[in-house]
N, C-alpha and C positions, 0 to 999 in steps of 0.2 A: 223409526217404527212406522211413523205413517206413509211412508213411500215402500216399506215392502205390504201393507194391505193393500196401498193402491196396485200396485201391481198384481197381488193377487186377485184382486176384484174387478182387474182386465181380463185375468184368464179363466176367471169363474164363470164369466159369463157368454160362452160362445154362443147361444141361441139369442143373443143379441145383435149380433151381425158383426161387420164393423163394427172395427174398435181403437180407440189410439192415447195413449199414453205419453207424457213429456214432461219435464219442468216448466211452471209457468214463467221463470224467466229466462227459458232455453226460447219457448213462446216468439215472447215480450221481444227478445232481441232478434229472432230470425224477421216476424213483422217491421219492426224498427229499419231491416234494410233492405224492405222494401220499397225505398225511397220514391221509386216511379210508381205511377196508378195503374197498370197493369200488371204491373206484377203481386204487388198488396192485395187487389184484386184476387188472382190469383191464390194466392195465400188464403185470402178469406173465404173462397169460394170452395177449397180444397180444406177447410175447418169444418163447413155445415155440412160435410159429407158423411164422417163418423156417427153411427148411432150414439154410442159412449164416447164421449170425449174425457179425460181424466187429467186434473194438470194439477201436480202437482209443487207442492212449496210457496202457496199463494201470497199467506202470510209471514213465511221466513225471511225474503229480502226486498227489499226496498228497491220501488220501482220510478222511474221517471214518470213525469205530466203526459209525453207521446206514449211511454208504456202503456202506461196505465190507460191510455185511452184505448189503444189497439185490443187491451184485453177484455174491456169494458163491451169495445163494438162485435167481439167474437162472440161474448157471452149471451147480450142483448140480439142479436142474428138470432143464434141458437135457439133461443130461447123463444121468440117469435115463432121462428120456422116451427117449432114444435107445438105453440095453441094455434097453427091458422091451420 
């Protein structure tokens, strides 16, 4: 149920601009191999680009110590970028 509102509420909102939707542990594991720092980099740099970010199944599956951090510094980025 909560993954077809989120979905719906990517496409509700076009005057938001960019928009990106995913499982948070589809996330959690394309991060995870980003093993070198340019490409993580990478990765992270291409996450604080979406207006709406929407990650879906946060709390459905259990995530690893590296996960969990990856997800932690995507959100904490975002979340910055957004009060400065």
């Amino acid at each position: 149920m909560e993954t077809h509102l989120s979905i719906a509420l990517t496409g509700c909102v076009p005057e938001l601009g960019h928009r990106f939707f995913l499982p948070a542990m589809e996330l959690a594991h394309n991060l995870a191999l980003g093993d070198d720092t340019i490409r993580l980099k990478l990765e992270m740099n291409a996450l604080q680009q979406p207006q709406v970010l929407i990650l879906d199944e946060v709390g459905y599956l259990s995530f690893d110590s590296v996960q969990t951090c990856l997800l932690f510094q995507v959100i904490a980025r975002r979340d910055h970028r957004h009060k400065a």
